[in-house]
Backbone bond lengths (Angstrom), bond angles and torsions (degrees), N, CA, C in turn:
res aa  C-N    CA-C-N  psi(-1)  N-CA   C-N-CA  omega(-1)  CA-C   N-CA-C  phi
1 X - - - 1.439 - - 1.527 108.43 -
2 X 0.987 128.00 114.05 1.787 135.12 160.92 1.476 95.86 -44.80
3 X 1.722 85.82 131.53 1.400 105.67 146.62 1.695 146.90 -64.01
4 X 1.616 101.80 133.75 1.307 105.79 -157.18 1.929 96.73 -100.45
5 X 1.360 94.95 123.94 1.185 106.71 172.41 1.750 127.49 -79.70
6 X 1.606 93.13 131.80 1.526 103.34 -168.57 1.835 124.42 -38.64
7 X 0.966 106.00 122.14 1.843 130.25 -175.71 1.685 96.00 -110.63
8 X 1.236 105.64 157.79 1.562 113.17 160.87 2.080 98.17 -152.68
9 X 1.391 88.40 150.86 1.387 99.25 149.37 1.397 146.12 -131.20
10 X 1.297 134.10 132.75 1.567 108.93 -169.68 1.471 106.59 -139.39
11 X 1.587 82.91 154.90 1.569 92.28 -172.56 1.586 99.73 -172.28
12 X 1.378 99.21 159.20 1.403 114.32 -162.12 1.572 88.38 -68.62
13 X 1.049 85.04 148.91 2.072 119.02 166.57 1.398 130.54 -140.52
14 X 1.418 121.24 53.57 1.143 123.95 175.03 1.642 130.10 33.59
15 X 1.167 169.04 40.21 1.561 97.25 64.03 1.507 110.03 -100.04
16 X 1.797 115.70 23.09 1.473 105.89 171.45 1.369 109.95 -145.68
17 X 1.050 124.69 -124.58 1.574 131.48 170.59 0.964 102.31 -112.80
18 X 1.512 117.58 166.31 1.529 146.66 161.75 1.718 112.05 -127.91
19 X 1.533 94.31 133.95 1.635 105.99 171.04 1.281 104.73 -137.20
20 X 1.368 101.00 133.99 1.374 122.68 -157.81 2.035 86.39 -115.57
21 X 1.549 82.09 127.37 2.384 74.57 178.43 2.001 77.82 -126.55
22 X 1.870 70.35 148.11 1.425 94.41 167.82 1.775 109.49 -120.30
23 X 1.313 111.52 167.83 1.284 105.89 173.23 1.385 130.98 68.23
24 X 1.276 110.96 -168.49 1.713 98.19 171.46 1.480 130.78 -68.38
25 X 1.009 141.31 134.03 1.416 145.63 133.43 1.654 123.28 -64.84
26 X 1.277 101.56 92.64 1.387 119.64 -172.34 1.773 112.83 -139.55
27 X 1.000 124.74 -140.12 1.479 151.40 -176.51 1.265 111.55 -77.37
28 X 1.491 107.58 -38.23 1.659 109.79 -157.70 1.575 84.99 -124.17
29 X 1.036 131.76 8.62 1.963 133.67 140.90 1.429 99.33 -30.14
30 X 1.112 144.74 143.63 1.688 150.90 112.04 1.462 113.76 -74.83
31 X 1.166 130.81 33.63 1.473 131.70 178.68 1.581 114.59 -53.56
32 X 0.970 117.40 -7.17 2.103 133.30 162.45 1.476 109.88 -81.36
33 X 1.379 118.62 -23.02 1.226 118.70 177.60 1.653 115.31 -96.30
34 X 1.225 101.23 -19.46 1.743 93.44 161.48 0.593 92.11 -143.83
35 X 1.415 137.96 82.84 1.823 148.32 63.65 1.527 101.54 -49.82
36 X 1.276 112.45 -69.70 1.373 111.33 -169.72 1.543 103.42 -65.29
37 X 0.840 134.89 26.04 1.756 131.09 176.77 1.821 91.92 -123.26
38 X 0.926 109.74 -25.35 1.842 128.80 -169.61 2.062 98.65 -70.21
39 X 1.638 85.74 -57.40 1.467 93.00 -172.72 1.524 113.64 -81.15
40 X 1.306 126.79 -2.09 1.776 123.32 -177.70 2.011 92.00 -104.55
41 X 1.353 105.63 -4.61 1.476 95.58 174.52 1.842 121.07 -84.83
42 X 1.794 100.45 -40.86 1.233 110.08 -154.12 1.412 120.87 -176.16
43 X 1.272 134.86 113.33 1.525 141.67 -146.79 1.796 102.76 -72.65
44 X 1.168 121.04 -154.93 1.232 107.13 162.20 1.590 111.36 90.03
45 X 1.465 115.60 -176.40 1.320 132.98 -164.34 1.814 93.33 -81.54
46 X 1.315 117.39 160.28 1.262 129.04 176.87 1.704 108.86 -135.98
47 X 1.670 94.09 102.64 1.638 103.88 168.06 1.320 106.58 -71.80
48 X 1.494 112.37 134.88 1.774 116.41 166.30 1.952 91.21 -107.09
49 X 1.370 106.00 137.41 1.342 100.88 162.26 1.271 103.77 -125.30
50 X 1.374 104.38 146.69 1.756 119.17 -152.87 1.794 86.86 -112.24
51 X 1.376 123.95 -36.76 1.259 119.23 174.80 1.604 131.29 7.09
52 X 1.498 117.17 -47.80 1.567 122.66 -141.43 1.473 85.23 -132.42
53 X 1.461 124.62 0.35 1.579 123.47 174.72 1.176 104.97 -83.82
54 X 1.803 103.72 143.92 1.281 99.80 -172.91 1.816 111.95 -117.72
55 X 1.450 115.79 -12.06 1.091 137.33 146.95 1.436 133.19 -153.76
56 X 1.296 103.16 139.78 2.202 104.37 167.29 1.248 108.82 -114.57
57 X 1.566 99.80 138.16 1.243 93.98 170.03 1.696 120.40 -122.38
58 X 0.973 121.34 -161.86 1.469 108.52 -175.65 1.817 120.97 -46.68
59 X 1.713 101.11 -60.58 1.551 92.17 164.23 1.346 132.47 -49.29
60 X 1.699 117.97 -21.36 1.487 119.22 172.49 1.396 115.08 -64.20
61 X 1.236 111.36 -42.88 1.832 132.06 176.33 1.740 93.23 -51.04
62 X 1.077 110.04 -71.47 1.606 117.95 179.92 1.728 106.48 -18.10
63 X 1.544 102.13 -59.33 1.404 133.59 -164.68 1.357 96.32 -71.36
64 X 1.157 141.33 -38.54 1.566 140.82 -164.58 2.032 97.85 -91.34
65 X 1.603 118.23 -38.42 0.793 123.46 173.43 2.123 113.24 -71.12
66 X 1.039 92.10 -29.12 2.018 79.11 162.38 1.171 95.92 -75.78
67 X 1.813 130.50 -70.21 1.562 105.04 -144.78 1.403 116.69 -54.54
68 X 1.770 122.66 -24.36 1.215 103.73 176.11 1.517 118.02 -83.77
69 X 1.718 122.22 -6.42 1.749 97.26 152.13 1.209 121.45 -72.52
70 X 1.372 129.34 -29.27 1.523 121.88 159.25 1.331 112.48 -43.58
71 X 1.256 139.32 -63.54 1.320 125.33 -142.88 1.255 87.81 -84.09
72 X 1.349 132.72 -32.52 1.915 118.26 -170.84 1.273 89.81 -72.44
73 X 1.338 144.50 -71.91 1.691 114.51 -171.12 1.186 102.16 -46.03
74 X 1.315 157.09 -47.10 1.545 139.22 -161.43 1.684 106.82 -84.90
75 X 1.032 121.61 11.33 1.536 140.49 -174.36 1.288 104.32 36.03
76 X 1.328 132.21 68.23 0.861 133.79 136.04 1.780 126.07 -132.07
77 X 2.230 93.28 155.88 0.964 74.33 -166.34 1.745 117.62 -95.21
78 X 1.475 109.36 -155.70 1.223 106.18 -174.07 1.586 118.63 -143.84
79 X 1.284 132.89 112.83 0.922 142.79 152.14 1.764 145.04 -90.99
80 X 1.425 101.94 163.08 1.136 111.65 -157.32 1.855 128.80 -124.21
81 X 1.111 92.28 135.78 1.983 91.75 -177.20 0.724 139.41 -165.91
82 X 1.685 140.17 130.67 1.228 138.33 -150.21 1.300 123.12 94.74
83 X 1.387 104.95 2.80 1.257 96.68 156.70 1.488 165.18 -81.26
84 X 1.242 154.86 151.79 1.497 131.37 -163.82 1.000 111.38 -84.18
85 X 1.235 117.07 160.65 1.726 130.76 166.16 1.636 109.02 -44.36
86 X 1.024 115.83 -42.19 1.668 109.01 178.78 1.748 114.68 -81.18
87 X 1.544 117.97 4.68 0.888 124.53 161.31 1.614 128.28 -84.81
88 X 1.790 82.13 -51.66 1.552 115.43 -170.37 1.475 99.59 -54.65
89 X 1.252 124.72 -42.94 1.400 119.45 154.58 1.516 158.75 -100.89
90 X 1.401 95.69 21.95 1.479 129.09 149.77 1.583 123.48 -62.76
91 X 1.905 97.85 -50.24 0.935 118.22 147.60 1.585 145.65 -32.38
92 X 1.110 93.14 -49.00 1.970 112.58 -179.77 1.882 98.37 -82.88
93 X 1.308 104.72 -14.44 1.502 95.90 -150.03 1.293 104.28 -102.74
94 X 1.811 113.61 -18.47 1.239 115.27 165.94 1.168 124.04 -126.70
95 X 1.623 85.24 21.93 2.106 94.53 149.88 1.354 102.07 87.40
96 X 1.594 133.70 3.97 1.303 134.92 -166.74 1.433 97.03 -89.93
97 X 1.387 107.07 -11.59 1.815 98.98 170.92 1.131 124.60 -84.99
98 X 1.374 114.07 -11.81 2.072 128.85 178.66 1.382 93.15 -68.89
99 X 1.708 145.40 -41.26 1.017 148.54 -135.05 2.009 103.50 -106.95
100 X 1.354 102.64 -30.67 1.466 99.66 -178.85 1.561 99.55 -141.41
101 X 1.325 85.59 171.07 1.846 98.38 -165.31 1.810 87.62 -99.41
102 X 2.090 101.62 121.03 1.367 86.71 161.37 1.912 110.97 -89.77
103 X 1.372 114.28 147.40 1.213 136.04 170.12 1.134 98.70 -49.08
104 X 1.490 135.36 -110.24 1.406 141.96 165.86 1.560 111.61 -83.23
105 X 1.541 101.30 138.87 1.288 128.48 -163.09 1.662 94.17 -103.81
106 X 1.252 124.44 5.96 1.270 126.23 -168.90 1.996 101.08 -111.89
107 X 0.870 104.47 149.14 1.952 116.76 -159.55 1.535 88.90 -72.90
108 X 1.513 105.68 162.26 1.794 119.26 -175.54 1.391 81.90 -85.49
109 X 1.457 112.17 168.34 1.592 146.88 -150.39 1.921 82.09 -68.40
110 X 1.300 101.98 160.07 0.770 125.41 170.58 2.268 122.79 -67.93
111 X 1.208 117.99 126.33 1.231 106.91 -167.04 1.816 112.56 114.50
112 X 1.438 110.38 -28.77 1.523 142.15 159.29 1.834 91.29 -24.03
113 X 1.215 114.60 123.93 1.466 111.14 164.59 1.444 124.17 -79.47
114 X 1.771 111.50 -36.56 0.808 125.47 -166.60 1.773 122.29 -56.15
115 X 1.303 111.03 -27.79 1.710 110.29 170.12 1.380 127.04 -81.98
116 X 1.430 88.13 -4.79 2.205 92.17 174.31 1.380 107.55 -101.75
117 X 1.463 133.35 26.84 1.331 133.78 158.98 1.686 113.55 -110.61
């Protein structure tokens, strides 16, 4: 299957935003650009949903590691969801879970690409 290049969407989510990423999280991610599309919408907590990702790779981590120094200077916090078990503990392992609240601790649906890389 070809790779699907990184998409985001954002939109308010009560009491903050939601960004929904599709595709890869890599190099050619703009994940600064919706954050900053996140923050001209709506103050508050910032859901990332990992759901529709189909891989990250180290530079994506990089990329997940700015938006959360952005959002702690902008004090907000940041949460997380949809992610797989091979994330969910990528996650734990490089500490990116001390930094945001995951939503469900339970793996995205089954069929998820993202835990067989």
């Amino acid at each position: 299957m070809p790779a699907r290049p990184f998409e985001s969407e954002v939109s308010i989510a009560p009491p903050g935003v939601r960004i929904v990423l599709h595709g890869q999280l890599d190099r050619d991610a703009d994940l600064a650009a919706a954050y900053d599309r996140g923050r001209v919408l709506a103050g508050g907590p910032v859901e990332l949903d990992f759901g529709d990702v189909d891989y990250i790779n180290s530079t994506g981590i990089a990329l997940i590691v700015g938006l959360l120094a952005e959002a702690r200077r902008d004090g907000r916090p940041v949460l997380a969801r949809g992610l797989t078990e091979h994330y969910l503990e990528i996650f734990r392992i490089t500490r990116l879970a001390d930094f945001m609240t995951l939503l469900d601790e339970q793996p995205a649906p089954a069929g998820a690409e993202g835990g067989r890389r």
